[in-house]
Steps between C-alpha positions, in 0.01 A plus 500: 500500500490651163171586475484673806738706402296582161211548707684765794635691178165495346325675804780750562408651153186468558510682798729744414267592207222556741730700707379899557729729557529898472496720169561838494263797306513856501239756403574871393270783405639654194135683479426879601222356747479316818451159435268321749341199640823293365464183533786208307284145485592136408334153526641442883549885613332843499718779645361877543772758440255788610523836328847596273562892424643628164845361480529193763607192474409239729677133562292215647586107501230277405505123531420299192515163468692451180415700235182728529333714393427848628287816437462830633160685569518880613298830473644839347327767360113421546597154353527125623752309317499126553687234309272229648752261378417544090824758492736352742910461555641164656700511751769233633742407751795553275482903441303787611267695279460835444144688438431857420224699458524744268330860411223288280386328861630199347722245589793344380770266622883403427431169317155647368116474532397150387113449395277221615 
């Protein structure tokens, strides 16, 4: 009876690692400029945020599963901007992540831009 015990734990954790759930990210435009064609990407999700004037901030949930991670993609100012996933931020179930765009057109987040 032991080792069905061992082996219910066992895929409890696994399944609970494989578990999605929700992750929060907001976007502001700290630019002079309307920022357009937003769009916040990760391996499992692509979510469009449409077009964000000079000083907004926009909130969206996303659903990872685990840790993943994301990149942003927009146009501003006669330019595209896209991370494609070399300049990205994670994000995670256990806190929600900040990004801003600033008056340079780019980005930057709370816990940073990583680089792939």
């Amino acid at each position: 009876m032991k080792i069905h015990t061992i082996i219910l734990i066992a895929v409890a954790v696994g399944l609970v690692g494989c578990s999605h759930g929700q992750s929060q990210v907001s976007v502001a435009n700290h630019s002079g400029v309307t920022i357009s064609n937003v769009w916040v990407s990760g391996p499992r999700f692509a979510q469009s945020l449409g077009n964000l004037p000079p000083a907004t901030e926009v909130h969206l949930v996303v659903e990872p599963r685990g840790e993943s991670r994301c990149w942003l993609s927009y146009e501003a100012a006669n330019q595209k901007i896209d991370s494609g996933g070399r300049d990205y931020f994670e994000v995670s179930l256990s806190h929600p992540v900040s990004v801003t765009i600033g008056a340079d057109l780019k980005f930057t987040t709370s816990d940073g831009v990583k680089h792939f």
